[in-house]
N, C-alpha and C positions, 0 to 999 in steps of 0.2 A: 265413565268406567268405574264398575265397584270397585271396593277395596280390598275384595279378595284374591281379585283379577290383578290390581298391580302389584299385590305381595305378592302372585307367581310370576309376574314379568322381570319384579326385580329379584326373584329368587333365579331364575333362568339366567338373569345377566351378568348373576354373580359367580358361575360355576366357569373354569377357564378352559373347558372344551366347548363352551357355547360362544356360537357370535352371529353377528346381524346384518341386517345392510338394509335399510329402506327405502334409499336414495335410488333412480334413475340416474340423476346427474352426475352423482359420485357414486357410482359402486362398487365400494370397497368391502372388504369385513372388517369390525370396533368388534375388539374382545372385550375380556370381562373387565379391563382396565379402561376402556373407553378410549381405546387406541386402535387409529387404523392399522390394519396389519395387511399383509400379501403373503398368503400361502399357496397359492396356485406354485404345483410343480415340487412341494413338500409337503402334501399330504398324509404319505407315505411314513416318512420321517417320524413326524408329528405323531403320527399314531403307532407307531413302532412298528411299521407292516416293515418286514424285509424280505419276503419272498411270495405273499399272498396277493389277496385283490383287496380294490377299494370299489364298495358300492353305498351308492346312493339309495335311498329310499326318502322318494318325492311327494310330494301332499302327502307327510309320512304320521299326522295327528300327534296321537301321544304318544308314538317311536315305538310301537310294541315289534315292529322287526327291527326297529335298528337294535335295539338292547335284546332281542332272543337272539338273533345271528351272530350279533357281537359275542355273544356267550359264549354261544354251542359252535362259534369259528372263531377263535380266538387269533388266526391266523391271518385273519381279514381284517379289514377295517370297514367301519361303516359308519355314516354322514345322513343321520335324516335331516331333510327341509319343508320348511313349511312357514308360511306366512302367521301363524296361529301362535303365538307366544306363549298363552297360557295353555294351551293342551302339550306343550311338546316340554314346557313343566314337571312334567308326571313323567316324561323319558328321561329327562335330565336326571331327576331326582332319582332313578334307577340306577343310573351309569354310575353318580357317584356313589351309593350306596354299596353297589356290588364292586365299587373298583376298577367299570371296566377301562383300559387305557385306551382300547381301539374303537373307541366308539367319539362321535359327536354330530353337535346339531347347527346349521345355520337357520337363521328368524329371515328370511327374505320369500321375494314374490321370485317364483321359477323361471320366469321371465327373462331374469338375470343371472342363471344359475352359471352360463357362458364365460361369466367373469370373474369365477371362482377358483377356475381350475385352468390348468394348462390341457392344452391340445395331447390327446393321447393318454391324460393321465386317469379318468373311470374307468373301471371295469364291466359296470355293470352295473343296471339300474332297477329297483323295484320301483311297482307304481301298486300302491294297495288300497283299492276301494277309494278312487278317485270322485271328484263330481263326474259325475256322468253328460253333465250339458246336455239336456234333453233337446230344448228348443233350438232348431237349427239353426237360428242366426248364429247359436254361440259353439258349432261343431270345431270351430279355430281355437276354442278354449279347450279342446279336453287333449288331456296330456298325452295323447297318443295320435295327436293331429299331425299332418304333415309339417306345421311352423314349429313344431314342439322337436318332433326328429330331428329335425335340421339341427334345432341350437344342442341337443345333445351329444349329434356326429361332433360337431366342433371342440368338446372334453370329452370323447370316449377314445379306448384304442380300439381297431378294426374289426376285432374279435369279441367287443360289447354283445350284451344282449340286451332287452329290455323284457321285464318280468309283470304280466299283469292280471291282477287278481281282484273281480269283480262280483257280484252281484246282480250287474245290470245287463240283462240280454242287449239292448240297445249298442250301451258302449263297447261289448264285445263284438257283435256285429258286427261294426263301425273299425271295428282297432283289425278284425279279420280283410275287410275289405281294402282297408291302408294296407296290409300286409302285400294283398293280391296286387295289389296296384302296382308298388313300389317293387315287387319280385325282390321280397324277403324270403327268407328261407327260416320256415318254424321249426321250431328243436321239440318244442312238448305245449300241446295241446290236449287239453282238460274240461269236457264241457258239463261237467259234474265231479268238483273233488273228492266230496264227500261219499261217492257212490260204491266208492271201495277203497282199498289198502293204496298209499302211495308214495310212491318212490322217492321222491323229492323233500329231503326234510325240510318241515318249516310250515309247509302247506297248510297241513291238519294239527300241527304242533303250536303253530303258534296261531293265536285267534285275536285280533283288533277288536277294539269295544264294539265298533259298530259290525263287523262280524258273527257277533254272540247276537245280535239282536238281528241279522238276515237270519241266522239258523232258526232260532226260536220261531220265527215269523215262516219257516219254512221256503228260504227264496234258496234258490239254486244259486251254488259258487262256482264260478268260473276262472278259468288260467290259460293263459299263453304265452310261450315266452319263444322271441323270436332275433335274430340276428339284425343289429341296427345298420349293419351295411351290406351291400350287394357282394 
């Protein structure tokens, strides 16, 4: 691992709205004091939400929604995750910068996300330009698979949605037909955001790195956000 890499690993694990967990066996979250800690069920708290939402944004890179929504809804709170230590780095370094209090990030695999929160207590999930899992053997891996809903129901409340904004016709496809399947019920679907003016802030407002580079490249962006329970 270069050296640049672990000055942003342990610049990330120094800030105390960031924490980790890389353990299956134990997973818990070590904050920036290298303590375990349990905050499922005070999230809220934590991030000074007292009447808002708490959303997640999952394989969320270098957090560019968790830190514009934390902004522009100061009301909210918001928790990007992502296994990537050094890109979600560049999120960190935002939050402190601008002050935000309702923002933060966990360093762990999604897999685990279950064991973070209590039953009930998301809101609401972004998924922004995911792997796509082209090759079918790994259609279980993409975060809008049927095994992936399931550990979300388990920390959402019943009025969750799940938000997802792609690039890849495939994965959207694929995330339409979980929809049909399961007889979810879509709120807004988008199969060109960029096509015209849009209602939804954040869409067109806020751009991910890898975003800027579908545009240029001229790939069509896509959205859907639908109800994570029957």
């Amino acid at each position: 691992m270069g050296k640049d890499k672990l000055k942003k690993f342990a610049k990330y694990k120094s800030f105390p709205f960031c924490y980790e967990n890389l353990s299956f066996d134990q997973p818990q979250l070590i904050d920036s004091q290298n303590q375990a800690v349990s905050i499922a069920g005070q999230w809220k708290p934590t991030l000074g939400v007292a009447l808002g939402d708490l959303i997640l944004e999952l394989a969320c890179g270098k957090g560019e929604y968790t830190v514009g929504m934390a902004e522009h809804y100061p009301e909210n709170g918001y928790i990007g995750v992502d296994i990537k230590g050094a890109r979600m780095h560049q999120g960190a370094c935002f939050v402190n910068d601008k002050k935000l209090s309702n923002a933060a990030f966990i360093r762990s695999r999604i897999e685990l996300i279950e064991h973070f929160f209590s039953p009930g207590e998301v809101d609401g999930i972004f998924i922004i330009f995911p792997d796509p899992f082209l090759r079918n053997r790994s259609a279980s891996r993409r975060l809008t698979s049927p095994p992936f809903l399931d550990r979300y129901r388990k920390i959402c409340d019943p009025k969750a949605t799940i938000r997802l904004k792609t690039d890849s016709p495939e994965l959207y496809k694929y995330t339409l037909g979980v929809i049909q399947k399961q007889k979810l019920q879509i709120k807004y679907q988008i199969d060109d955001v960029y096509a015209g003016q849009c209602s939804l802030w954040g869409l067109q407002e806020i751009q991910t790195f890898y975003e800027t580079m579908h545009l240029e490249a001229k790939r069509t962006i896509m959205y859907v956000e639908f109800n994570l329970f029957t």
